[in-house]
N, CA, C and O of each residue as an XYZ file, in Angstrom:
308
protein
N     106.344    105.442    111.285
C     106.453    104.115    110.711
C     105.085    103.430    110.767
O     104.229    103.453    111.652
N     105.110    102.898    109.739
C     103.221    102.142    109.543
C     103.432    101.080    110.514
O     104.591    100.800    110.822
N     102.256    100.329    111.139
C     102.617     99.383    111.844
C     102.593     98.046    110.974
O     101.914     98.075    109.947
N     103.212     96.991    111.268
C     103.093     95.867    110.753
C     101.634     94.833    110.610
O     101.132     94.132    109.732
N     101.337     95.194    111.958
C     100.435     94.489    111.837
C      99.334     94.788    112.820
O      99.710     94.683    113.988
N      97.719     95.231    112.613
C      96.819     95.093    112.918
C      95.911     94.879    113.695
O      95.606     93.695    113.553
N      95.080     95.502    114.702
C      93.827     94.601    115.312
C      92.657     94.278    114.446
O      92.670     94.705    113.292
N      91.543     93.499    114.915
C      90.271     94.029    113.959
C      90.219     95.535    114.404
O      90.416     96.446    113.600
N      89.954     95.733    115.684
C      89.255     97.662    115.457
C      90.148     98.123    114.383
O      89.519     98.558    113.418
N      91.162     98.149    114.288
C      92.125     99.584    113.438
C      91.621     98.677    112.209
O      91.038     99.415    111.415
N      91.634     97.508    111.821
C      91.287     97.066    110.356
C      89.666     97.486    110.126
O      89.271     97.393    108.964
N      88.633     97.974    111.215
C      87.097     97.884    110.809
C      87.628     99.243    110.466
O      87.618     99.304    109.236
N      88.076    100.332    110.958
C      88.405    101.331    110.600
C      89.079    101.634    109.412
O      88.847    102.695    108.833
N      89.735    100.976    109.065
C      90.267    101.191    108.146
C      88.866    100.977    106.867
O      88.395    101.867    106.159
N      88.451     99.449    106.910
C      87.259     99.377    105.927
C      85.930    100.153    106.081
O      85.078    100.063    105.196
N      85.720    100.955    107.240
C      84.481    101.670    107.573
C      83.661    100.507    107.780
O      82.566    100.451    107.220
N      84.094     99.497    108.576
C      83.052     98.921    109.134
C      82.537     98.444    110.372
O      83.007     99.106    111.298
N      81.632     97.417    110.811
C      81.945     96.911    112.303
C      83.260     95.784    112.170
O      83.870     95.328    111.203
N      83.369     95.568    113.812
C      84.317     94.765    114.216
C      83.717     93.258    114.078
O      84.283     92.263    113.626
N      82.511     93.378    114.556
C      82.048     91.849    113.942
C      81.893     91.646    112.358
O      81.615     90.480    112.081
N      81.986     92.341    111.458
C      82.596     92.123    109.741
C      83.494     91.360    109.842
O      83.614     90.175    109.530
N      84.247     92.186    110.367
C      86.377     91.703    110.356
C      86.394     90.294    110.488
O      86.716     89.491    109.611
N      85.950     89.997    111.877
C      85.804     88.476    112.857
C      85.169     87.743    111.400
O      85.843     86.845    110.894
N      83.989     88.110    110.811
C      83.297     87.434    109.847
C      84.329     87.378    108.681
O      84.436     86.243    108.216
N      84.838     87.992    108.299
C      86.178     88.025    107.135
C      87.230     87.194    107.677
O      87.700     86.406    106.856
N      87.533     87.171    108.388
C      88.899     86.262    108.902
C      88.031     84.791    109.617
O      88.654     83.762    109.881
N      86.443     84.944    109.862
C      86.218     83.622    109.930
C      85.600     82.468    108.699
O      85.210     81.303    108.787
N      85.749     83.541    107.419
C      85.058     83.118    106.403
C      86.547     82.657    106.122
O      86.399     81.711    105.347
N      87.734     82.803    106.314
C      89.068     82.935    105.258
C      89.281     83.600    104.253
O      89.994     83.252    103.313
N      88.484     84.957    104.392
C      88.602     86.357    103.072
C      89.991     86.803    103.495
O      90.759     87.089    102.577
N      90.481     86.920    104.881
C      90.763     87.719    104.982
C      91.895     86.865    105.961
O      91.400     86.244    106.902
N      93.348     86.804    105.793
C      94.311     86.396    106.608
C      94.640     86.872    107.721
O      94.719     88.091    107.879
N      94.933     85.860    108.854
C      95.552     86.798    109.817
C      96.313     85.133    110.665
O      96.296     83.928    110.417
N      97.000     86.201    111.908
C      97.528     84.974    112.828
C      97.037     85.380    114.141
O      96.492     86.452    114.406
N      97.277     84.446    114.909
C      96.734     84.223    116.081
C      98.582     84.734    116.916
O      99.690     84.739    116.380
N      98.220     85.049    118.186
C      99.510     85.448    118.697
C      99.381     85.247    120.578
O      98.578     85.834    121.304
N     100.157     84.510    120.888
C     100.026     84.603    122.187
C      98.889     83.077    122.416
O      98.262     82.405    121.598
N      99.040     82.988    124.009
C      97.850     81.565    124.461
C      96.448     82.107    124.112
O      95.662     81.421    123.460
N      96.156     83.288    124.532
C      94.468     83.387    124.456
C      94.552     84.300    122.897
O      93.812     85.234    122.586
N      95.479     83.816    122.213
C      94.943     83.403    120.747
C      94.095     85.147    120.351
O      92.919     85.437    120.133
N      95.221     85.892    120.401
C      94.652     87.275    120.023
C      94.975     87.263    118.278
O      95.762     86.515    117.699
N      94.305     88.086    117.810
C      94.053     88.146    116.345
C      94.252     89.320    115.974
O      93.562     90.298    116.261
N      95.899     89.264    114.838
C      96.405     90.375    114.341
C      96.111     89.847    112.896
O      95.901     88.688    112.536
N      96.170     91.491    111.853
C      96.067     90.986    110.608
C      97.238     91.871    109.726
O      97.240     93.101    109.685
N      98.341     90.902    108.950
C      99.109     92.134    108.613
C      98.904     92.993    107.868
O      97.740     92.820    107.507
N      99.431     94.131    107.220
C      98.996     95.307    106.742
C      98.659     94.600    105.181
O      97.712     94.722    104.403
N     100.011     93.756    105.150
C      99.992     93.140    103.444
C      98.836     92.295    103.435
O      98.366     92.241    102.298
N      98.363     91.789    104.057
C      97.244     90.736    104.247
C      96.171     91.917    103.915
O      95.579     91.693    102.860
N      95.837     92.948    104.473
C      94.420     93.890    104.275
C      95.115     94.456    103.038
O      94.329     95.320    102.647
N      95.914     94.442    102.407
C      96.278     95.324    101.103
C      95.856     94.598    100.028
O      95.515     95.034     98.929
N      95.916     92.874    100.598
C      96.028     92.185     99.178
C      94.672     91.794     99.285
O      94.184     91.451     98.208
N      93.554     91.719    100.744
C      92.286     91.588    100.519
C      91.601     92.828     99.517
O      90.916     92.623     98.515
N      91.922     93.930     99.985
C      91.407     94.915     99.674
C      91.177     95.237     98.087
O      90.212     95.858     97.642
N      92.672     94.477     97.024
C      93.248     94.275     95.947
C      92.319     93.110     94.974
O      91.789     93.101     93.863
N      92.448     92.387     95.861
C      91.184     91.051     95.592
C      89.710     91.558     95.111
O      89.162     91.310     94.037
N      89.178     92.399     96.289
C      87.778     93.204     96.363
C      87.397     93.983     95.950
O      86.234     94.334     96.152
N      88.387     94.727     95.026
C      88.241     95.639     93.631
C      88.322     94.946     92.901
O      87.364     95.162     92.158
N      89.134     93.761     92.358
C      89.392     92.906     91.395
C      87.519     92.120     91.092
O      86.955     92.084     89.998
N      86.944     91.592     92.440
C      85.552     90.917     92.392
C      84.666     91.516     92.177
O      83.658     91.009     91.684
N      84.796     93.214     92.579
C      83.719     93.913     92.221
C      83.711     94.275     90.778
O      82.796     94.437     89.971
N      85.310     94.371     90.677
C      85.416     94.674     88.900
C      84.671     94.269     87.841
O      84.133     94.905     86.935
N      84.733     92.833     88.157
C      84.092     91.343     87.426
C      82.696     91.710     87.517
O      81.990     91.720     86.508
N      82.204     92.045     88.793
C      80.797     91.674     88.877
C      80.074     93.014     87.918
O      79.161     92.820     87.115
N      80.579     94.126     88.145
C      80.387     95.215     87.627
C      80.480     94.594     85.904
O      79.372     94.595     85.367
N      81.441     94.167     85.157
C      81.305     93.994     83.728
C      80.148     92.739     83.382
O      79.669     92.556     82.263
N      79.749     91.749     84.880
C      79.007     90.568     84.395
C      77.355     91.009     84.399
O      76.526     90.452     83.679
N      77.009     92.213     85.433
C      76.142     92.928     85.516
C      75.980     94.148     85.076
O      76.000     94.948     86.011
N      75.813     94.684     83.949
C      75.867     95.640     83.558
C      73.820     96.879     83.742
O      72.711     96.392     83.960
N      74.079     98.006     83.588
C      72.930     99.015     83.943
C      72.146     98.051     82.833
O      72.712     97.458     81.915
N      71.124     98.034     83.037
C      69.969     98.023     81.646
C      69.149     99.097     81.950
O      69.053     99.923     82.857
N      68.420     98.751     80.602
C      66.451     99.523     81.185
C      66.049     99.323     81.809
O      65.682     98.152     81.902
N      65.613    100.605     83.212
C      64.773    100.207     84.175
C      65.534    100.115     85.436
O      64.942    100.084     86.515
N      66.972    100.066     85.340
C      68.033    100.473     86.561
C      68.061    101.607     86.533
O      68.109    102.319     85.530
N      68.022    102.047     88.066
C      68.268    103.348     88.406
C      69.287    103.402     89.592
O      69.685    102.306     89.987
N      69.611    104.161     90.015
C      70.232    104.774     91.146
C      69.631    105.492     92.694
O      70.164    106.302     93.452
N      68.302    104.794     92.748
C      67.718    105.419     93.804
C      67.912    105.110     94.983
O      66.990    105.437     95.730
N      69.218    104.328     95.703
C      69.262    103.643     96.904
C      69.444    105.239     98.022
O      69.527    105.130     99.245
C-alpha cells in the first residue's frame, strides 16, 4: 500500500533532490503540506507532490513554447 503521506527525505527522493529544496518548496507555498503534532513535524501528501509535480510540467511546458531554440543555442551544458 502507497503511503498517504510523506516526509521531506522520501519527497527529496522522490524529486532527486536535497532536503533543504523541499523545506524551500513548502516554504515558498509550491508545494502543500501540514504540520502534525506540537513540534509541528512536516508531512506532504502523496496528492499534494502529484499535483505539484503536474503543475511543473505544465510551467515548464509554457516556458519551453515561450522560449524556443534559435541560432546560436546549443546543448553544451
Amino acid at each position: 500500500m502507497t503511503a498517504r503521506f510523506l516526509t521531506r527525505k522520501q519527497v527529496a527522493d522522490e524529486l532527486a533532490v536535497s532536503t533543504s529544496q523541499v523545506y524551500a518548496l513548502i516554504r515558498r507555498g509550491d508545494l502543500r503540506h501540514l504540520k502534525v503534532g506540537g513540534r509541528g513535524l512536516q508531512r506532504i501528501g502523496r496528492e499534494d507532490l502529484e499535483a505539484y509535480i503536474e503543475r511543473t510540467y505544465a510551467e515548464t511546458e509554457r516556458w519551453i513554447a515561450e522560449h524556443p531554440f534559435g541560432e546560436g543555442d546549443d546543448d553544451t551544458d
